[in-house]
MILUMSE-53020 format. One record per residue (C-alpha): residue number from 1; x, y, z. Coordinates in steps of 0.02 Angstrom, whole numbers, plus 32768, in hexadecimal, padded with zeros to 4 digits. Example, Ala and Ser with C-alpha at 12.3 -4.5 7.8 and 13.67 -1.06 7.14 Angstrom:
<nodes>
NODE    nr   east   north     up
NODE     1   8267    7F1F   8186
NODE     2   82AC    7FCB   8165
</nodes>
This chain:
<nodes>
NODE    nr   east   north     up
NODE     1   14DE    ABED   F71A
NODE     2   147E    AC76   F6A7
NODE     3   1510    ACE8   F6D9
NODE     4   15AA    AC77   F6AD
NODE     5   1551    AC40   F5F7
NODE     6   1541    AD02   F5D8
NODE     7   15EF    AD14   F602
NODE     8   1633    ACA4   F5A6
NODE     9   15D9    ACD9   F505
NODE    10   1621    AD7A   F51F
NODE    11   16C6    AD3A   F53F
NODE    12   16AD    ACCF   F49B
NODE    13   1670    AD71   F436
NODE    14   1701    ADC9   F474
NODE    15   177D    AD53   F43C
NODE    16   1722    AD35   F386
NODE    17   1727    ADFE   F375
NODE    18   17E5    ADFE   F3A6
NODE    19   1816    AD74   F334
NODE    20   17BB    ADCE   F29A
NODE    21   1815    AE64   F2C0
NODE    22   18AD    AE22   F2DA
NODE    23   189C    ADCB   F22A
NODE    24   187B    AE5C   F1D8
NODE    25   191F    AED3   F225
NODE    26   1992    AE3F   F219
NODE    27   19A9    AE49   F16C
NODE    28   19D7    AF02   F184
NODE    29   1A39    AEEF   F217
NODE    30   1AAC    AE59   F1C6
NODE    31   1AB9    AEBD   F10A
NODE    32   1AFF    AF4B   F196
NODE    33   1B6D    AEDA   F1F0
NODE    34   1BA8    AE82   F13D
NODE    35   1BCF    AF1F   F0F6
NODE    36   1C40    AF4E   F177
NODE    37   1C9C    AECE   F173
NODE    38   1CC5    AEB4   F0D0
NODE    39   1D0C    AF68   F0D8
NODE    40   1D5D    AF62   F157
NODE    41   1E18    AF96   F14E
NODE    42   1E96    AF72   F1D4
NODE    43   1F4A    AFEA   F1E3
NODE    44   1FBE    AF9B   F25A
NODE    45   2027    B016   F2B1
NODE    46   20B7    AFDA   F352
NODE    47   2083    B025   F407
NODE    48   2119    B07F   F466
NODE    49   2127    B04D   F517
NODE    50   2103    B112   F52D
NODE    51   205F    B10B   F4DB
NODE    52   1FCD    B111   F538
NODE    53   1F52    B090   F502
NODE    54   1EB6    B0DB   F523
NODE    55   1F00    B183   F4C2
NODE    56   1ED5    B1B4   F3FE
NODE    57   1F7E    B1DF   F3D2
NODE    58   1FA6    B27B   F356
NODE    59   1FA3    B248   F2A0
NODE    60   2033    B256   F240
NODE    61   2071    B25B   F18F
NODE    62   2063    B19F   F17D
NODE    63   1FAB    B1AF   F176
NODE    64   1F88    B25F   F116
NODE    65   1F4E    B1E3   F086
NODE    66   1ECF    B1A3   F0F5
NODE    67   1E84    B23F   F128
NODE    68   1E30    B270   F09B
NODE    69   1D96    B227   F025
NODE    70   1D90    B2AC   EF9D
NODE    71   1D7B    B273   EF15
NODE    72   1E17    B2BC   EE95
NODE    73   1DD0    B298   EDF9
NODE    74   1D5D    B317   EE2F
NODE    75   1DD3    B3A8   EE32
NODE    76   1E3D    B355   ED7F
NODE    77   1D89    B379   ED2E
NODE    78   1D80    B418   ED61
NODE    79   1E2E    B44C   ED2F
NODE    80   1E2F    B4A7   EC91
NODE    81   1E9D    B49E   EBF2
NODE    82   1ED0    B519   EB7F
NODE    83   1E5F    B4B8   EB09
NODE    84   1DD3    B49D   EB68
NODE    85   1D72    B536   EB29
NODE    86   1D93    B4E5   EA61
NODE    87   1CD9    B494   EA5D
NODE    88   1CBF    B406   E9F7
NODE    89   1C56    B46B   E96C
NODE    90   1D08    B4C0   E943
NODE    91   1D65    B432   E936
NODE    92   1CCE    B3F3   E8A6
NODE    93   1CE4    B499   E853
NODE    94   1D93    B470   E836
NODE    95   1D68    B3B8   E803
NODE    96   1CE3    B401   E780
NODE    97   1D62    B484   E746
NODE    98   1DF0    B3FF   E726
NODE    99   1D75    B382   E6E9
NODE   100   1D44    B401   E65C
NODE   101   1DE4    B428   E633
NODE   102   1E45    B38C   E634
NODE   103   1DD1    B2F7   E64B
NODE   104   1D84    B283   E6C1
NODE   105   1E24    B228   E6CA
NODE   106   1EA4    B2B5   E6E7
NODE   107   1F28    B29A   E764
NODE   108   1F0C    B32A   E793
NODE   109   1E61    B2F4   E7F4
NODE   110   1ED2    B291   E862
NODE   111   1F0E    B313   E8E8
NODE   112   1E62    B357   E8D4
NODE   113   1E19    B2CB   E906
NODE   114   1E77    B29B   E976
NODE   115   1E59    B34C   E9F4
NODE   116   1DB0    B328   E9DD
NODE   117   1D9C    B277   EA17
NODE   118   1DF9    B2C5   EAA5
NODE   119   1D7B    B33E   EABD
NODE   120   1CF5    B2C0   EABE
NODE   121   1D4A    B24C   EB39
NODE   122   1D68    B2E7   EBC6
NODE   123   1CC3    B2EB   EBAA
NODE   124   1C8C    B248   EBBF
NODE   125   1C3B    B244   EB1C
NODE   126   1C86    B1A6   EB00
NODE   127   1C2A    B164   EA4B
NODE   128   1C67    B20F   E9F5
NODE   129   1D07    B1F0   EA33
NODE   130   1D1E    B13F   EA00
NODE   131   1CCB    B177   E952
NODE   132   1D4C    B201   E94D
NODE   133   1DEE    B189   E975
NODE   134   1DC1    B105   E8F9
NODE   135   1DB1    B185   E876
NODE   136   1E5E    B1C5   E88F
NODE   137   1E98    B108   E89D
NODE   138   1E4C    B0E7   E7F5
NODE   139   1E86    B18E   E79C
NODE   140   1F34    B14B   E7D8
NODE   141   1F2D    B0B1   E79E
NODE   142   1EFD    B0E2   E6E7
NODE   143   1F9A    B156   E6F3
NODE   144   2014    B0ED   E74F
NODE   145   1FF4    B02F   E731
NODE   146   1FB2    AFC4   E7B1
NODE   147   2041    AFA9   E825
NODE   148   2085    B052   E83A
NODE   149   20A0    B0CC   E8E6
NODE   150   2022    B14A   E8A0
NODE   151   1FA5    B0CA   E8E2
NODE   152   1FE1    B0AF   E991
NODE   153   1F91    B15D   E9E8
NODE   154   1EE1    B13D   E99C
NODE   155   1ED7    B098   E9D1
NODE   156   1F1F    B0C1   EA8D
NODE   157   1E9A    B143   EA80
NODE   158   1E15    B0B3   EA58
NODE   159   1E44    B04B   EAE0
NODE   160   1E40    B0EB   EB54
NODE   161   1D92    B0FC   EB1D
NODE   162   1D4E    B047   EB33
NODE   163   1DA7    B04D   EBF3
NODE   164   1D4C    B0EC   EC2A
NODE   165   1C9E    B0C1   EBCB
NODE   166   1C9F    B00F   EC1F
NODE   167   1CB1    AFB6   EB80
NODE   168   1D2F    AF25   EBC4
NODE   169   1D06    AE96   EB69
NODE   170   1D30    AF24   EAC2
NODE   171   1DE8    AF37   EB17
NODE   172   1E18    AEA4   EB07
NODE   173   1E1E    AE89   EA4E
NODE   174   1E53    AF44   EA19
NODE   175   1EF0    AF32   EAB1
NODE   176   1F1F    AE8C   EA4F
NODE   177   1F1A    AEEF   E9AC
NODE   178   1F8A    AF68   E9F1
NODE   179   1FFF    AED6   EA3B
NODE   180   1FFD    AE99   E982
NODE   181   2014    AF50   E934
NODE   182   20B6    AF7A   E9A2
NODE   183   2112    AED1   E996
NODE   184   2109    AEEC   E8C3
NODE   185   2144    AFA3   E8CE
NODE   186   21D7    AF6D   E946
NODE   187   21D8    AEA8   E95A
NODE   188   21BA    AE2E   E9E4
NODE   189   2245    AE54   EA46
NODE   190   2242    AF16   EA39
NODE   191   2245    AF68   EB01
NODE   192   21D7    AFE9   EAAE
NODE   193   2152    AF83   EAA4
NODE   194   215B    AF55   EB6B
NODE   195   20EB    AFE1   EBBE
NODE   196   204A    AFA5   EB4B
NODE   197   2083    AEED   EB72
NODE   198   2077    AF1D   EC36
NODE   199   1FE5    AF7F   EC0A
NODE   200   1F74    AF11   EBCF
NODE   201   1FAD    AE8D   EC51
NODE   202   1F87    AF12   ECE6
NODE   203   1ECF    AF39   EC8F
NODE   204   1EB2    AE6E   ECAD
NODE   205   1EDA    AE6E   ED5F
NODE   206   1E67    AF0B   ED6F
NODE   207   1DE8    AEAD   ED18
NODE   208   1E09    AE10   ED8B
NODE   209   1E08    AE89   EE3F
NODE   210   1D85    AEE2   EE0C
NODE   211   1D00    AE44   EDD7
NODE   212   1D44    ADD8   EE63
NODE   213   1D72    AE43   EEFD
NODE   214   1CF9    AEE7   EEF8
NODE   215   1C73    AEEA   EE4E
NODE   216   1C21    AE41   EE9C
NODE   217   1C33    AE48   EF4D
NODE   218   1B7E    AE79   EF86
NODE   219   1B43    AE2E   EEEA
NODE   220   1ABC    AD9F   EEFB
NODE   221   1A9B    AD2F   EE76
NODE   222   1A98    AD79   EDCF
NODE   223   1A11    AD6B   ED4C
NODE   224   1A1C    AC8E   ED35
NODE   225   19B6    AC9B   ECAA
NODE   226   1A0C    AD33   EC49
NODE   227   1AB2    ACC7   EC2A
NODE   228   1B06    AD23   ECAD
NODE   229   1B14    AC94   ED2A
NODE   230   1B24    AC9A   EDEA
NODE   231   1BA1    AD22   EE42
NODE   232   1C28    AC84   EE4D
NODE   233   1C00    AC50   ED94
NODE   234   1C44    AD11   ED6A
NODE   235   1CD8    AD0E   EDEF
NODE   236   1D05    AC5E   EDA8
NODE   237   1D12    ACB4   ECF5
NODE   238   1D75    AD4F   ED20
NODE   239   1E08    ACD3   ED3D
NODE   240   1E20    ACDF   EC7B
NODE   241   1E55    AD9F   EC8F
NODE   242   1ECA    AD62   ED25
NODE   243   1F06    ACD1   ECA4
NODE   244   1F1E    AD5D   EC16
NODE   245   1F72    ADBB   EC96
NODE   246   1FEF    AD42   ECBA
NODE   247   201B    AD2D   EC04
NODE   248   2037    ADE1   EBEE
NODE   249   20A0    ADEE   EC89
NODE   250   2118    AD4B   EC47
NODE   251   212A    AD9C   EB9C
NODE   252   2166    AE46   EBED
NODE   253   21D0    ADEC   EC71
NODE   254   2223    AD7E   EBBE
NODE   255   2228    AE3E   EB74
NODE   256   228F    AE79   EC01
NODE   257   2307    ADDE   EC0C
NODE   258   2318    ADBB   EB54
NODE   259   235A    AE72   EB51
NODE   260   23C9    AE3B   EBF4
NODE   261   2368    AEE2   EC5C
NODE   262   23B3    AE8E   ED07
NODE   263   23C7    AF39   ED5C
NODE   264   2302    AF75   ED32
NODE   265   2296    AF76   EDCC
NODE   266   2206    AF37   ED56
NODE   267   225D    AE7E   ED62
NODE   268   221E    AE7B   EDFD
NODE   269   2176    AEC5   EDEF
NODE   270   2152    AE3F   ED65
NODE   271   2189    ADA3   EDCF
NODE   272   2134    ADED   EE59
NODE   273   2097    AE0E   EDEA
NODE   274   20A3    AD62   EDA6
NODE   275   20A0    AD0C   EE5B
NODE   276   200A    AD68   EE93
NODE   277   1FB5    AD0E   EDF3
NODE   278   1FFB    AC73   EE12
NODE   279   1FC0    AC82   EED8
NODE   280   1F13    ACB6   EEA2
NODE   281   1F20    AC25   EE28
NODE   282   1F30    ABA5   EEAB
NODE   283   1EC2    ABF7   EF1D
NODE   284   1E39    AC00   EEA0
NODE   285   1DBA    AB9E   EEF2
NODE   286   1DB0    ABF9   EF96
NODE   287   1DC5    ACA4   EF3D
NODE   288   1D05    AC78   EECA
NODE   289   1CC4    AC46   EF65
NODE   290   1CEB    ACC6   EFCE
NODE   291   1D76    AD5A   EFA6
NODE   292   1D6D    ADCE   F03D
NODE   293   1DB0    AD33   F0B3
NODE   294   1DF0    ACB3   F031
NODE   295   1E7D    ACB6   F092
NODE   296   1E4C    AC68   F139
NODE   297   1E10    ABD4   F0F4
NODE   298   1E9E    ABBD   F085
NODE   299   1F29    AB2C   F09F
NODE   300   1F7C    AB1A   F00D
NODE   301   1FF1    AA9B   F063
NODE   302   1F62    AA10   F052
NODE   303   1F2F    AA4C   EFBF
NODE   304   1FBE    AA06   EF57
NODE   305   1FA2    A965   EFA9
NODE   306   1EE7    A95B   EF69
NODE   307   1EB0    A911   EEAF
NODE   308   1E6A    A97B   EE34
NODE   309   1E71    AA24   EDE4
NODE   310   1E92    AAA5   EE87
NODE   311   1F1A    AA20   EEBE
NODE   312   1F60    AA3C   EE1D
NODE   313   1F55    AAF2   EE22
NODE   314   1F92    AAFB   EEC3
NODE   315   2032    AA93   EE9A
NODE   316   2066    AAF4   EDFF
NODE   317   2058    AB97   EE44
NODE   318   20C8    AB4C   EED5
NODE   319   2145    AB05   EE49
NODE   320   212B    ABA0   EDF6
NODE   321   2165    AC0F   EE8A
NODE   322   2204    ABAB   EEAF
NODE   323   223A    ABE5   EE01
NODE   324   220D    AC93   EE0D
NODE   325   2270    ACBB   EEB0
NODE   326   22F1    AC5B   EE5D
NODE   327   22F4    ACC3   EDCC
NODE   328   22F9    AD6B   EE3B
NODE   329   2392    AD28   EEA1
NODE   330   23DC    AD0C   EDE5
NODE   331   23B7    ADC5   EDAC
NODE   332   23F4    AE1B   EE59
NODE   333   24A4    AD8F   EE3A
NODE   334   24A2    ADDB   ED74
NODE   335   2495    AE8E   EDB2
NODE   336   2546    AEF4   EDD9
NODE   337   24CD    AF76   EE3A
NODE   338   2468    AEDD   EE8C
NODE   339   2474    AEFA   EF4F
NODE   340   2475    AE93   EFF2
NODE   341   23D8    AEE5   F02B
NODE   342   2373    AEA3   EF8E
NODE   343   23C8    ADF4   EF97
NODE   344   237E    ADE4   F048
NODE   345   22E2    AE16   F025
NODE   346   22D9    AD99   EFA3
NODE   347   2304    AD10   F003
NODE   348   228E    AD49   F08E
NODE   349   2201    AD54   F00B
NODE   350   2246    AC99   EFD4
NODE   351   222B    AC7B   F077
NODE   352   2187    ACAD   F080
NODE   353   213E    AC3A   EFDC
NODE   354   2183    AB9C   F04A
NODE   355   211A    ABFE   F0D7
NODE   356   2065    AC0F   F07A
NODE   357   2088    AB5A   F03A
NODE   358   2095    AB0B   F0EC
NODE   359   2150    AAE0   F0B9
NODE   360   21A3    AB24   F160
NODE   361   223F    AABB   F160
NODE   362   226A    AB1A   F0AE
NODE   363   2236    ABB8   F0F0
NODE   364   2287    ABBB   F18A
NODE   365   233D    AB8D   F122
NODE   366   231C    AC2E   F0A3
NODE   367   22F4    ACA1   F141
NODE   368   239C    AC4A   F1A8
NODE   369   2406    AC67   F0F8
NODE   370   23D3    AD2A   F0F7
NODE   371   23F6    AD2F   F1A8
NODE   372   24AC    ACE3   F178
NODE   373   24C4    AD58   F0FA
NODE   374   24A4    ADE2   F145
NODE   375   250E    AD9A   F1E1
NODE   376   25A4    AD8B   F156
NODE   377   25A3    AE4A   F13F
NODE   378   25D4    AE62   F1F8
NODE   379   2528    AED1   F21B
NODE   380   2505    AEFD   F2D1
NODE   381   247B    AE86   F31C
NODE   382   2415    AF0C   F329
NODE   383   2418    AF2D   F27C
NODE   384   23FB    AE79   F242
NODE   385   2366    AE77   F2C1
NODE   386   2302    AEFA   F27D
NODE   387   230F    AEB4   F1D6
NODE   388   22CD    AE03   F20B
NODE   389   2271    AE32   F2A5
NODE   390   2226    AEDB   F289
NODE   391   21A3    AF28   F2FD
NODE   392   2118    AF06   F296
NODE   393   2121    AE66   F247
NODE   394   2102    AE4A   F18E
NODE   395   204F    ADEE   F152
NODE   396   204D    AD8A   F0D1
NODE   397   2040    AD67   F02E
NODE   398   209A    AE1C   EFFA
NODE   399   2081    AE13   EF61
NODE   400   1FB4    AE08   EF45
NODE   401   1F49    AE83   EFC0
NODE   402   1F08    AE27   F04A
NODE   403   1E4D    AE40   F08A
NODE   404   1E2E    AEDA   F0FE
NODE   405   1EDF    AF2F   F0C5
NODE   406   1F13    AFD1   F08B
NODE   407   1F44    AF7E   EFEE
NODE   408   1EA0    AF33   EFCA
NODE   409   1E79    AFD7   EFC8
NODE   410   1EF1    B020   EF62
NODE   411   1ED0    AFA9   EED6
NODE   412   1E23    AFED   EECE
NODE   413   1E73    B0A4   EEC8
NODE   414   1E12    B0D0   EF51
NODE   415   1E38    B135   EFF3
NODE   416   1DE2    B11D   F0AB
NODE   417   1D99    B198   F10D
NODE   418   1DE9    B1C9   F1B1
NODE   419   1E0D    B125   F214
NODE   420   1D60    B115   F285
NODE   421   1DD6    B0C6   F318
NODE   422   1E5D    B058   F36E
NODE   423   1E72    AFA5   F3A2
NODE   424   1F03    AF7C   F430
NODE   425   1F31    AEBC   F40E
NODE   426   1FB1    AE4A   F443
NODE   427   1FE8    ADA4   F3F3
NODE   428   208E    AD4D   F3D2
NODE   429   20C4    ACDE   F33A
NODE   430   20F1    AC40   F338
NODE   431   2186    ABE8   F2C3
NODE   432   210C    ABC6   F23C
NODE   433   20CB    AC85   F240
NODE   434   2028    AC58   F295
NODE   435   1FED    ACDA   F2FD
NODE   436   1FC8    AC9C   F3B6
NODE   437   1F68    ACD8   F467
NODE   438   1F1D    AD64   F40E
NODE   439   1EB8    ADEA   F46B
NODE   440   1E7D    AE7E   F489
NODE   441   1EE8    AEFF   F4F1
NODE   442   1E6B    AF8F   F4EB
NODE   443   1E0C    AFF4   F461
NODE   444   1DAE    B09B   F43B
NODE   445   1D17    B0D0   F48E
NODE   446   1CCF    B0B8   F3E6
NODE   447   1CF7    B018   F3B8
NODE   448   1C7A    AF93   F39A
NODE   449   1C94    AEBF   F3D0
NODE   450   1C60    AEB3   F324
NODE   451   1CFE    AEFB   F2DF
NODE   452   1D6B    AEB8   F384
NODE   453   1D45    AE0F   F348
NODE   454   1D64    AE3C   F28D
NODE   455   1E1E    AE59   F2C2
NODE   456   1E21    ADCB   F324
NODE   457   1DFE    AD5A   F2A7
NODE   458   1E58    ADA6   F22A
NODE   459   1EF4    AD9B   F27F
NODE   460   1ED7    ACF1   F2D0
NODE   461   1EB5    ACC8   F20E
NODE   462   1F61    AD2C   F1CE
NODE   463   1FEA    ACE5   F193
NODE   464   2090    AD34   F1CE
NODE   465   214F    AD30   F1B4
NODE   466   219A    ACEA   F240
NODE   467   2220    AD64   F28C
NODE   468   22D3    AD2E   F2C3
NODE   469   232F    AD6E   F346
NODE   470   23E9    AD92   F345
NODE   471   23FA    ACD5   F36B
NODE   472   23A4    ACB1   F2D9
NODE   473   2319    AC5D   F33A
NODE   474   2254    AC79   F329
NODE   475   2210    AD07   F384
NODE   476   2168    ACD4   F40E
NODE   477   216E    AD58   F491
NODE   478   20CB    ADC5   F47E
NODE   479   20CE    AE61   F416
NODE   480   205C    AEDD   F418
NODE   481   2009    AF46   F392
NODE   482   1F88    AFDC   F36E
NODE   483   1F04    AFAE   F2DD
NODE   484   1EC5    B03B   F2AA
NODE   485   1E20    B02F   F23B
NODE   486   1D98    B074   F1C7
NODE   487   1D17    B029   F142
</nodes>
């Protein structure tokens, strides 16, 4: 009796000690697990029926960008300039010298000035530099009036300053004053003034990326009490660089049809640009709460049909779409170089807003009328087939960066290391572009259930563009592809 009490003290001890130990690695283990996945980036590739599945195949060009996590910057620092010897104490001699001989305010201080606030900036010596561009703004605008071009390089140069020294709530305001500058030197309607226009609109979807997607993601709650707010409270509020953004973006788009620009690939940039804003928009809720998987709990569909401020989000943006793709059909039918191709792969990206909206009726009668047009041409099946079927099929939305994608990525101007392994999978899609009987064919050696279920869900969670075959019916035979990944 003795015996058994003993023992199960022991066994009690045991299981107290384990339990303290496991709380104290768990955290560890989880942060671990966490980080992984919210790195984790998944390449599709197709599988030949000569592949062998359990065989690393040779990389190839497709991936050299992958291959590599050297950093470039590093080597554009180290590159040197014919100038680059010129120290900074020279280019103040030559300030002094002027400044003796002609005055603080001599124009010519500007160029002066100007080389050395480049100087500074190369070398990150960023409150010299700033000093050293609003001097030669100032000197200019004693000179040259207040709304002249002498002005525009020094306050470019500013605004290059405040981007690289972190300063972003300073970029704003000076990019607006530069906005203001250019449209008196050339008016409102000038194309000259459209690269600072797109400019400034790119900086606030940088701003909104960065806060939202990658600056807060393994960020608990901020300082309540230093008027920060919670890590939500700050994702909430980058939506008014998105919303700035999306101004920018319709005043260049106006620029560019005011100025009837209907060949200029930038038409479609902007409307693409200005759908990813409007899809962000309506997803906002889901995208504050969580922005590494907003898009597996996302239904837009039933959105619309709710009450209150996401519903109404998520019904302009739909509205707002609709007129877009309308527009782009409009440019390509303005255009005498416009071509098929591009027609069809606006309707098939027509298409796809129906798609993400849970409107499959519409969507499957934009996909049937490319499929009719191409028909029209007389192109072999085959031909038509690989456009609307091809052998890997396209994820959507393809205009934002999805979670765990190359592009999401990209828009952090980052590169991966070598991919760490390979996932075998097999799934078919549906008519609505629902991805179906998904599983695992095989993997490398390497490969964790951790990340094996990552894919799994991800693509259980995708939404994709259903394919048609020649008979201009869904696809839902399996297909097979090779996910190849790294975090």
């Amino acid at each position: 009796m003795l015996s058994n009490v003993l023992r199960m003290c022991v066994v009690a001890r045991l299981t107290v000690l384990s339990l303290l130990v496991s709380l104290q690695l768990s955290p560890l283990v989880h942060a671990n697990e966490n980080q992984i996945l919210e790195s984790l980036v998944f390449v599709p590739t197709s599988i030949s029926e000569q592949l062998e599945l359990h065989q690393t195949p040779v990389q190839d060009s497709r991936y050299a960008n992958l291959l590599t996590n050297i950093d470039s910057q590093s080597f554009l620092n180290n590159i040197s300039d014919p100038g680059a010897s010129f120290q900074a104490s020279e280019y103040e001699s030559r300030i002094y010298a002027i400044e003796g001989n002609s005055g603080p305010f001599s124009p010519e201080l500007t160029e002066v000035l100007h080389s050395l606030g480049s100087y500074y900036l190369k070398n990150q010596q960023y409150d010299e530099a700033l000093a050293s561009f609003e001097r030669e703004e100032y000197i200019n605008r004693i000179h040259f009036g207040l709304h002249s071009e002498a002005l525009i390089p020094a306050i470019k140069s500013q605004i290059r300053v405040l981007k690289e020294s972190g300063r972003h709530y300073e970029v704003d305001d000076k990019h607006r004053s530069l906005l203001y500058l250019l449209g008196k030197c050339y008016g409102n309607s000038d194309l000259r003034i459209l690269p600072e226009v797109m400019a400034f609109a790119e900086w606030n979807r940088d701003r909104f990326n960065e806060i939202v997607r990658y600056e807060l993601s393994s960020m608990p709650l901020l300082g309540l009490g230093s008027g920060f707010g919670t890590r939500d409270e700050l994702r909430a509020r980058a939506f008014d660089n998105l919303d700035e953004a999306a101004v920018q973006y319709a005043k260049a788009l106006s620029l560019l049809i005011e100025n009837q620009q209907w060949s200029d690939p930038t038409l479609f940039h902007l409307e693409n640009r200005l759908l990813e804003t409007a899809f962000l928009q309506a997803s906002r809720q889901q995208v504050v709460s969580d922005p590494d998987e907003y898009l597996y709990d996302l239904d837009l569909e039933e959105l619309m049909y709710q009450k209150g401020d996401y519903a109404r989000l998520a019904s302009d943006a739909y509205h707002y779409g609709i007129k877009s793709y309308d527009r782009q059909l409009q440019y390509l039918r303005s255009d005498p170089n416009g071509s098929v191709g591009r027609y069809v792969d606006t309707l098939m990206a027509y298409g796809d807003w129906y798609l993400l909206f849970g409107k499959q009726g519409a969507a499957t009668a934009k996909y049937n009328e490319a499929h009719d047009l191409l028909a029209s041409y007389d192109m072999e099946t085959r031909t038509i087939s690989g456009i609307l079927m091809p052998e890997i099929p396209v994820s959507l939305p393809q205009f934002t960066a999805t979670p765990h994608s190359l592009p999401s990525l990209e828009q952090q101007d980052r590169m991966i290391n070598p991919y760490r392994g390979y996932i075998d999978v097999s799934f078919r899609i549906n008519r609505n572009g629902d991805a179906r009987n998904v599983e695992v064919l095989s993997s490398s050696d390497n490969t964790s259930n951790l990340i094996e279920k990552r894919l799994l869900r991800t693509i259980s969670n995708a939404q994709f563009r259903p394919a048609l075959n020649e008979d201009n019916q869904g696809r839902y035979e399996q297909i097979a592809l090779r996910y190849y990944y790294t975090y």
